[in-house]
LUMBA-908678 format. One record per residue (C-alpha): residue number from 1; x, y, z. Coordinates in Angstrom, 2 decimals. Layout:
N
{NUM, {X, Y, Z}}
...
***
This chain:
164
{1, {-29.24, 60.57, -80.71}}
{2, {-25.86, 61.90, -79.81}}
{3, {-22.66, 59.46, -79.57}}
{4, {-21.37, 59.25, -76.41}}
{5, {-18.21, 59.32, -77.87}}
{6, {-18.96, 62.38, -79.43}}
{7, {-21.00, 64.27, -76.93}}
{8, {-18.03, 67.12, -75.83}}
{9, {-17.46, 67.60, -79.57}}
{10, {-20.51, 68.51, -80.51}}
{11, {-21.32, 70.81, -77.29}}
{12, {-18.09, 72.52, -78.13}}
{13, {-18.86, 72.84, -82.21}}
{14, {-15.92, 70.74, -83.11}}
{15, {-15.82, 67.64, -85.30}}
{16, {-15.21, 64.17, -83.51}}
{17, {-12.28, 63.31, -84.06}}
{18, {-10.56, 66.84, -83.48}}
{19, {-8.79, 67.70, -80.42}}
{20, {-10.21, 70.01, -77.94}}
{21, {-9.01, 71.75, -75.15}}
{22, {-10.28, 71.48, -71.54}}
{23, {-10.20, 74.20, -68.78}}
{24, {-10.18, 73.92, -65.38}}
{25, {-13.43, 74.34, -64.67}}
{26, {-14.12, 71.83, -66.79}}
{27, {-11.92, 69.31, -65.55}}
{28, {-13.20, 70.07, -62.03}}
{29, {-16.47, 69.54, -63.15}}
{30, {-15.51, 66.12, -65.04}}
{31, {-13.34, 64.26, -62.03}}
{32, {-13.96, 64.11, -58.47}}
{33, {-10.28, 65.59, -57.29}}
{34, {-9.80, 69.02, -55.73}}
{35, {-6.48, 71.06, -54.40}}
{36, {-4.38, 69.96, -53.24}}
{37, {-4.35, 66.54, -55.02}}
{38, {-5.56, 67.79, -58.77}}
{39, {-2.33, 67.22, -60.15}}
{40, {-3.70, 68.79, -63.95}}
{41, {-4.07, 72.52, -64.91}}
{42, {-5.84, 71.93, -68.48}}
{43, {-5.83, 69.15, -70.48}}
{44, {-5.26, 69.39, -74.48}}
{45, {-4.97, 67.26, -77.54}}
{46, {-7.81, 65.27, -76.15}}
{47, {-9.13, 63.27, -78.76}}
{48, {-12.09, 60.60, -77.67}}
{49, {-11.76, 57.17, -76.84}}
{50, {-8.10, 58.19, -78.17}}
{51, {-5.94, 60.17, -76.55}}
{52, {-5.51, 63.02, -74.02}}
{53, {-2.57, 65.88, -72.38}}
{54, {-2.81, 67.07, -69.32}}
{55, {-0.50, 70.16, -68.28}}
{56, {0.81, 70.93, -64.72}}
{57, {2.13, 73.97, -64.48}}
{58, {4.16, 72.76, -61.36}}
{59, {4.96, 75.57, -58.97}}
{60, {7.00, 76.13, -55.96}}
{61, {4.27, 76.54, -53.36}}
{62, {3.16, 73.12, -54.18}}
{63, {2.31, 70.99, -50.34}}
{64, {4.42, 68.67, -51.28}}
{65, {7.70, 70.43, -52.21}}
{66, {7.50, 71.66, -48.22}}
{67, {8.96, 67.96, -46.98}}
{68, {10.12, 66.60, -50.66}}
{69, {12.72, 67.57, -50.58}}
{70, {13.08, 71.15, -48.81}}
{71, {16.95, 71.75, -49.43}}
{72, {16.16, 70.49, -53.37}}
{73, {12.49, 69.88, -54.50}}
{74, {11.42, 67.70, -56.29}}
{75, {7.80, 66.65, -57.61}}
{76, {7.44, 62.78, -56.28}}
{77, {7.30, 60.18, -58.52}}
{78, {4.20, 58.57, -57.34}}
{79, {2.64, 62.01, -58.06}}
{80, {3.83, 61.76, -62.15}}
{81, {1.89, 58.81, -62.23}}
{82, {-0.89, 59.97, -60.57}}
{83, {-1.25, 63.04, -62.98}}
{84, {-1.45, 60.39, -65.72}}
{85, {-4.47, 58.97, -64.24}}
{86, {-6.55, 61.86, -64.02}}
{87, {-5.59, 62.93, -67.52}}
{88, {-6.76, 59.56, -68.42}}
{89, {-9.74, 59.90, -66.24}}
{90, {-10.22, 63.13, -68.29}}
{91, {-10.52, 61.28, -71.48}}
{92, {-12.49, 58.50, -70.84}}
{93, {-15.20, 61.22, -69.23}}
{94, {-14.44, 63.11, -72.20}}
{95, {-15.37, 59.73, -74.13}}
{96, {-18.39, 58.44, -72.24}}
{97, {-20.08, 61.79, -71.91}}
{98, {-21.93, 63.63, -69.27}}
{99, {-22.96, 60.31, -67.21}}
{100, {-19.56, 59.57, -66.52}}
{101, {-18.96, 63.21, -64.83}}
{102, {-17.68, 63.04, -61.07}}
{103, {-17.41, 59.03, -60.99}}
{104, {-14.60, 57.44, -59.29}}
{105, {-12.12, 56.13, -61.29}}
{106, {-10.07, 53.38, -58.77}}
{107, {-6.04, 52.37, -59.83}}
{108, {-6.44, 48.81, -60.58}}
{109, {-2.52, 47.69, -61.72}}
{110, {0.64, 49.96, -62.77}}
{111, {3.23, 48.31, -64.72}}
{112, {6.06, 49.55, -65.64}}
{113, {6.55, 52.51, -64.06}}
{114, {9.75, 54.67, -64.87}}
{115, {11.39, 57.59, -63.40}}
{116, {13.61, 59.02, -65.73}}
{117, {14.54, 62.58, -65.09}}
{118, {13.21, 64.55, -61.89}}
{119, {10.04, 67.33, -61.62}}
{120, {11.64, 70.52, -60.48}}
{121, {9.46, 73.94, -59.72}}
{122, {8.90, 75.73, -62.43}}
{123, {8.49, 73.22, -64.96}}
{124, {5.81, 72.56, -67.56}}
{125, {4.85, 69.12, -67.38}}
{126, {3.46, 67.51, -69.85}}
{127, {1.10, 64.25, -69.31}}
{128, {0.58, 62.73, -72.42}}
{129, {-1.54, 59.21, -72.24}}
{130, {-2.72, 56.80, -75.18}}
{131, {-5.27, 54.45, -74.00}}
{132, {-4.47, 50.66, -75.28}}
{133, {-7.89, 49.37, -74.56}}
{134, {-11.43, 49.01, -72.73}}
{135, {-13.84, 46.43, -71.62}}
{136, {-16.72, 47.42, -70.24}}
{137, {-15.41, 49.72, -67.41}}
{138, {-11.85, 48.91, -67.09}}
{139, {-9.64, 51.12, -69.09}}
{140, {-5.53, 50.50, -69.87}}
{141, {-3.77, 53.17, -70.93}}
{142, {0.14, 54.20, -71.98}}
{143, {1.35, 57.18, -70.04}}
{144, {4.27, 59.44, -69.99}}
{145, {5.33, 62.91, -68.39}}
{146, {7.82, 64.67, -69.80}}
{147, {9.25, 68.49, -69.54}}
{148, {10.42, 70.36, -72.80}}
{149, {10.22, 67.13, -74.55}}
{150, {12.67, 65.12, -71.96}}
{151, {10.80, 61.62, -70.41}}
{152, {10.39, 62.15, -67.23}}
{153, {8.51, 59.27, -66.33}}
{154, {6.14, 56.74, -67.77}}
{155, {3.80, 53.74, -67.22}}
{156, {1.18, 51.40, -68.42}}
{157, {-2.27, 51.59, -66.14}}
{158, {-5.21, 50.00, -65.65}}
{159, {-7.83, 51.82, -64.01}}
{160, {-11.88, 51.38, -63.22}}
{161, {-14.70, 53.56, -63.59}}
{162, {-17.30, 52.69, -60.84}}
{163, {-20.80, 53.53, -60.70}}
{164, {-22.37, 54.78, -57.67}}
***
């Protein structure tokens, strides 16, 4: 019987434990969100029942930039945080295996939330999260953004996984 926890390492030929890498296609496949609210590219370092980055390669053309801020854009903060939960969402999929694929995952508390630096076009960001803990189907995780290394923003999350 495979481990759940397992179940993307062995379909990719890596050991558990290892980090893989996941694609687009893969993520779209994995979590329910479409353009223009999928707020990750790829996710790397993703490490079951561990840990998990998601990159945004975050471009100029974005919706959002068009009324935030047109004379100086910049990527809203409530939009940081809300690239840490899919990366999260990523990883517990990644985690629970191919059951989990396409649930809704539902915000159930963010505490404290930072906004250290702001999201300009053409930056890399990268949303590394850490989860803390699970029970049952609530998961809490750590999460930060950052660009080139720099915090941009962070926050501690709890979110739900719901069955249909």
């Amino acid at each position: 019987m495979i481990d759940p926890a397992c179940a993307d390492e062995q379909a990719t030929g890596t050991l558990p434990g290892q980090p893989v890498e996941i694609d687009i296609q893969r993520v779209m496949e994995m979590i329910p969100h479409r353009h223009p609210f999928l707020m990750i590219d790829k996710v790397i370092d993703v490490v079951a029942n561990a840990r998990a980055t998601g990159i945004k390669n975050v471009s100029i053309n974005e919706h959002y930039f068009q009324g935030h801020f047109p004379t100086r854009p910049v990527m809203p903060g409530v939009l940081l945080i809300e690239a840490m939960a899919q990366t999260a969402a990523v990883l517990v999929v990644h985690t629970l295996g191919a059951e989990a694929e396409g649930k809704l995952v539902y915000f159930m508390s963010i505490d404290n939330a930072r906004f250290r630096r702001p999201v300009f076009p053409g930056d890399v960001l990268h949303v590394r999260v850490a989860k803390q803990r699970n029970r049952g189907n609530v998961w809490k995780f750590e999460g930060r953004a950052e660009v080139r290394g720099q915090l941009m923003a962070e926050a501690v999350f709890a979110a739900m996984i719901l069955d249909d």
